[in-house]
C-alpha positions as CSV (number, residue, x, y, z in Angstrom):
1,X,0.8,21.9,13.5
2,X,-1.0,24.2,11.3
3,X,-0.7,24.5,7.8
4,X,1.6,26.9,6.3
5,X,0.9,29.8,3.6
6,X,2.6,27.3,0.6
7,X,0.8,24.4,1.8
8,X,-2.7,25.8,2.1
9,X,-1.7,27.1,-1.9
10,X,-0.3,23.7,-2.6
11,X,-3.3,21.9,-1.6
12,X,-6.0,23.6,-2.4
13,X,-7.9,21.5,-4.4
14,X,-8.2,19.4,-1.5
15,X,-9.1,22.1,0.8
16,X,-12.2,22.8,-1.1
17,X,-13.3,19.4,-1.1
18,X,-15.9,18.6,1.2
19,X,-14.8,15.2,2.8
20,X,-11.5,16.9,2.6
21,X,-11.3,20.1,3.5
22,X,-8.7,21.7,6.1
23,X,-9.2,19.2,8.9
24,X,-8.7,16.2,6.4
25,X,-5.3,17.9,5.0
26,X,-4.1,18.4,8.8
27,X,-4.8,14.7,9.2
28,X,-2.6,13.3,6.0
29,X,0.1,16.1,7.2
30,X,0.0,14.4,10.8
31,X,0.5,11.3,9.1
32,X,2.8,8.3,9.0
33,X,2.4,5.2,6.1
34,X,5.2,2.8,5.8
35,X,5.2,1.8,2.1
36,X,6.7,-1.9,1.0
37,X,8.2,-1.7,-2.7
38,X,9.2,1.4,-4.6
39,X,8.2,-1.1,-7.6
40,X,5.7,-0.4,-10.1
41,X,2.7,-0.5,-7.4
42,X,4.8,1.8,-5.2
43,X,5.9,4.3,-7.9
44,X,2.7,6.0,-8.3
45,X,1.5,5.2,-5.0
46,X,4.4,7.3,-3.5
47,X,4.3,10.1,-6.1
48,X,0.6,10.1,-4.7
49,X,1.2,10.7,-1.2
50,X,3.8,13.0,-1.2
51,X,1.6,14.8,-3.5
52,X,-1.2,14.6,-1.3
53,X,1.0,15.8,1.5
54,X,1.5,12.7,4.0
55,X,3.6,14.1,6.3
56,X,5.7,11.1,6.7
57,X,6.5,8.5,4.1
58,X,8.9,5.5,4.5
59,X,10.3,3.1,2.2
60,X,11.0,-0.1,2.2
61,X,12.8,-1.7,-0.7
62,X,16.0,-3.8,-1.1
63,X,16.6,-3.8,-4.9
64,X,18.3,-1.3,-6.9
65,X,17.0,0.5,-10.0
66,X,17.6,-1.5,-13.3
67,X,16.5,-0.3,-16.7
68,X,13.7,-2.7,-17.8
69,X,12.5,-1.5,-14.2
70,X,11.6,1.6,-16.2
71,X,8.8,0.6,-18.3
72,X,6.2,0.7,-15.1
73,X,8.4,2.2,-12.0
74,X,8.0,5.6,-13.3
75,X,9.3,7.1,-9.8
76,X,12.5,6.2,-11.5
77,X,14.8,7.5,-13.9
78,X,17.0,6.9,-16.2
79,X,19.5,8.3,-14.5
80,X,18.6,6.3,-11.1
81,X,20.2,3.2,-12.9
82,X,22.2,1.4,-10.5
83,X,20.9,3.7,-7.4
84,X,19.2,2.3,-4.6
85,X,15.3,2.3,-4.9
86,X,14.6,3.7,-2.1
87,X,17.4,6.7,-2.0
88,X,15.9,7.5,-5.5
89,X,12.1,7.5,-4.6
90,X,13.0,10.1,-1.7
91,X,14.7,12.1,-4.3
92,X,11.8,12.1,-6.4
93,X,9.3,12.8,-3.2
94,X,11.5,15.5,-1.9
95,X,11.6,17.3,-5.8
96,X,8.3,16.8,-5.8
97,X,6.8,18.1,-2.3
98,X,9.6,19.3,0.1
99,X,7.1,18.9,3.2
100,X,7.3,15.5,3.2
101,X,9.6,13.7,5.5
102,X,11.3,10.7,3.2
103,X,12.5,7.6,5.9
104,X,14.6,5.0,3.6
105,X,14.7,1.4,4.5
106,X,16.8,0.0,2.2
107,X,16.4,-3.9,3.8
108,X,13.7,-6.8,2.9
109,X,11.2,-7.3,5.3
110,X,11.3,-10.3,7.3
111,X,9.5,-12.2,10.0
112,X,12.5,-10.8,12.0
113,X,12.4,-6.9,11.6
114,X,8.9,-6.7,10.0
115,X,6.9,-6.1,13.3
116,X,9.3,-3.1,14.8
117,X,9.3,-1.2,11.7
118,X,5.5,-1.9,11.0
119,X,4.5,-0.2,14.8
120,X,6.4,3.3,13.5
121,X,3.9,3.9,11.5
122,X,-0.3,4.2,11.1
123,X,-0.9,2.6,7.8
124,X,1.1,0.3,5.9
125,X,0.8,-0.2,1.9
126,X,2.2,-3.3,0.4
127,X,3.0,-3.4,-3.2
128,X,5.9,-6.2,-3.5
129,X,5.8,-9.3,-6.2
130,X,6.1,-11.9,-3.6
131,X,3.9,-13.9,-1.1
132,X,6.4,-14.4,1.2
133,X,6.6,-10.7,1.5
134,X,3.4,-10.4,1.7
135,X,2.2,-12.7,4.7
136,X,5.2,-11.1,6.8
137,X,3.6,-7.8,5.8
138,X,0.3,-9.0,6.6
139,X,0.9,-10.6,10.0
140,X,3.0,-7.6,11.1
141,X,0.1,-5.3,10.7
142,X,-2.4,-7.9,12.3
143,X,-0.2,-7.7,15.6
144,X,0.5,-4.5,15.5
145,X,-2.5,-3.1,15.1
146,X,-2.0,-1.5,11.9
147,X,-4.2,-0.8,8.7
148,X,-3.0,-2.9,5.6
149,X,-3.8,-1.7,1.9
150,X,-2.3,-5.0,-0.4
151,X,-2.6,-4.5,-3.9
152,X,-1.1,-7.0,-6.9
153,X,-0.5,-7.3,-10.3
154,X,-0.7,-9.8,-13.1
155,X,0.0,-9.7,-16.7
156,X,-2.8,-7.3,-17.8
157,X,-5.0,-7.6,-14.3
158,X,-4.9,-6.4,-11.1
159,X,-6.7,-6.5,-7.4
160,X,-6.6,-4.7,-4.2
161,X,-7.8,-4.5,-0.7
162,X,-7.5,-3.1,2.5
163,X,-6.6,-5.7,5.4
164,X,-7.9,-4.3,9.0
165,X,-8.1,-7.7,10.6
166,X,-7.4,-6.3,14.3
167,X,-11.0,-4.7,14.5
168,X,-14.2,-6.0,14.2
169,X,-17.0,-5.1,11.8
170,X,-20.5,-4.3,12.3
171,X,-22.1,-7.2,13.1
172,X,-19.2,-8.0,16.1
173,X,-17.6,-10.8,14.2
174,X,-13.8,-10.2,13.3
175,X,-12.9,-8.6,10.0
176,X,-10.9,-11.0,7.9
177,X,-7.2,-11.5,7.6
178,X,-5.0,-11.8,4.5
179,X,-5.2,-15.4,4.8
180,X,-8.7,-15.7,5.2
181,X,-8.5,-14.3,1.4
182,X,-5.6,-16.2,0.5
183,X,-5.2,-18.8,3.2
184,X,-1.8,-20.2,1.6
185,X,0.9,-19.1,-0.9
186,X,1.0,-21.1,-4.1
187,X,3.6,-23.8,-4.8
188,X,6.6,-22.2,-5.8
189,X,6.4,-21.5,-9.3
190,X,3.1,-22.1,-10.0
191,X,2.9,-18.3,-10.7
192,X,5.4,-17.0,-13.1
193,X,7.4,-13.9,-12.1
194,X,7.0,-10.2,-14.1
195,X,10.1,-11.0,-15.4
196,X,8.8,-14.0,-16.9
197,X,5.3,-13.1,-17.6
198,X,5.8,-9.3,-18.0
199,X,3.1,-6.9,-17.2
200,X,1.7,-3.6,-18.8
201,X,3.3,-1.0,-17.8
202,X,0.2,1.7,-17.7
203,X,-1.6,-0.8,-15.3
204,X,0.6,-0.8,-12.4
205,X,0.2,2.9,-12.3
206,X,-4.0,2.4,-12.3
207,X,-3.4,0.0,-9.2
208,X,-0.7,2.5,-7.5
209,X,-2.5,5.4,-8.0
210,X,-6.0,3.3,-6.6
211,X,-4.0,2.2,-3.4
212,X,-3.4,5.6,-3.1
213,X,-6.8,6.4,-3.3
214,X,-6.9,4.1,-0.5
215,X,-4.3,5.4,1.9
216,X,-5.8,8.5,1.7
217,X,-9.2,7.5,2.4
218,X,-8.3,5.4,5.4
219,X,-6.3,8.6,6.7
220,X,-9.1,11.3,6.0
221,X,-12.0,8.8,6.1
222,X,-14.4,9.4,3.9
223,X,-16.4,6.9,1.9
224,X,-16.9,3.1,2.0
225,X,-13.9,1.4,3.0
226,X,-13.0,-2.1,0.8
227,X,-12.3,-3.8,4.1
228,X,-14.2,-7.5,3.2
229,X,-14.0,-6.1,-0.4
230,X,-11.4,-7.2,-2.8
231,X,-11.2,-4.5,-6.3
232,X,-10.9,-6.7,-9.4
233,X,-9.2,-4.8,-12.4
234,X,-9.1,-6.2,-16.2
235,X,-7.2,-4.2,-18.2
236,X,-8.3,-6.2,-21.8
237,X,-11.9,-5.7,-21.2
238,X,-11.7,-2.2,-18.8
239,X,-13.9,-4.1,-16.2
240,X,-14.1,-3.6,-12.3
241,X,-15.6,-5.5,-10.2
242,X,-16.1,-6.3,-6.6
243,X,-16.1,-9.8,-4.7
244,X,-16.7,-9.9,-1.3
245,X,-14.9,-11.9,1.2
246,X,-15.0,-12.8,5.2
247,X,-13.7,-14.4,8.3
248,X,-12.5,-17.6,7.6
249,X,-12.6,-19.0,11.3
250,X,-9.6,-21.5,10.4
251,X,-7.2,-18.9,9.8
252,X,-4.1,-18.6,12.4
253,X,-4.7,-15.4,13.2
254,X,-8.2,-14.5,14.5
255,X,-10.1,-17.6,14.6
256,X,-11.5,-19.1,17.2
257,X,-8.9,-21.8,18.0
258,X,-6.7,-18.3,18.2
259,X,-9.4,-16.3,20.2
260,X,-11.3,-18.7,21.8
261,X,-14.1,-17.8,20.4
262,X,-17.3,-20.1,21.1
């Protein structure tokens, strides 16, 4: 579908852009991305879609909107109090770019539901506080076939990645999984929650806005992807760095006891 006259006005600073341009705005239009968390990852990251004109956005989220909630989840208002996450995200998408299709998931993801809502959609983002969360995610998107962009937070630090463990890279060997980067969740409490730890509030809207960056990379797709990369952010020193990581032939997923690989 083409664009219309408002959109072509509306996104004309893409349009212009040369790894962008009108073929790269058709493809974010013609686009689906499931989003996990309307948090503080997925505040900006969902103001940044809809902004960017992904045609279809859903939302998964299962919590409602509480008022310490708005010192980072700025997708939120203080009039959202008590609402849903995900009903007041799509009002926030829907004031901001009415071309946007809003699909609200107000459930947690499970091992049960994870994989039929995951093959709806062509790129999944994954901004939750929890590993559990997490490997579902992760292990959705491995069967099904679907990018992953996982991003985190910590108290003033941050890291992010794109999971496409379902392809192979260059060389022929298998692109790593989420568990070949994190091959087990840490004993339960060994990492205190934001509640307990807190977080700064301007960071999660650096890491939001850079999985956006993401999302909209892997849709358009221009530059180097951070698949085998994982983005480092330190907020008390303004640092970023890059550590690469590969296939871990252990993991459950892809390795060779899984594939058969010799």
């Amino acid at each position: 579908m083409p664009l219309t006259s408002d959109e072509i006005d509306r996104y004309a600073r893409h349009l212009v852009l040369r790894d962008v341009g009108g073929p790269g705005q058709l493809k974010l239009k013609a686009a689906r991305v499931l989003v996990v968390g309307a948090g503080g990852l997925g505040a900006p990251l969902i103001q940044y879609l809809a902004a960017a004109g992904v045609g279809t956005i859903g939302l998964v989220d299962d919590d409602t909107v509480s008022l310490s909630n708005l010192q980072r989840q700025v997708i939120h208002g203080t009039p959202d109090i008590g609402s849903p996450k995900v009903d007041s995200a799509a009002r926030a998408v829907l004031r901001l770019n009415p071309h946007v299709t809003v699909e609200a998931h107000r459930l947690r993801l499970t091992p049960g539901n994870a994989r039929e809502l995951v093959r709806r959609y062509d790129i999944v983002a994954e901004g939750t506080d929890n590993f559990e969360t997490r490997y579902t995610v992760s292990d959705a998107c491995f069967n099904e076939k679907k990018p992953l962009v996982t991003a985190a937070l910590g108290q003033f630090d941050g890291s992010l990645t794109i999971i496409k463990a379902h392809e192979s890279g260059p060389d022929g060997a298998p692109n790593p999984t989420y568990r070949c980067l994190f091959p087990s969740p840490p004993p339960p409490g060994a990492i205190p929650t934001c509640a307990e730890a807190g977080v700064l509030g301007a960071l999660a809207g650096v890491m939001g806005s850079l999985m956006a960056m993401e999302v909209v990379r892997e849709i358009v797709g221009f530059g180097e992807s951070l698949v085998g990369r994982l983005l480092m952010v330190d907020a008390r020193s303004m640092r970023f760095d890059t550590i690469r990581y590969g296939w871990d032939e252990t993991n459950p997923l892809n390795g060779r006891k899984t594939t058969g690989a010799a």
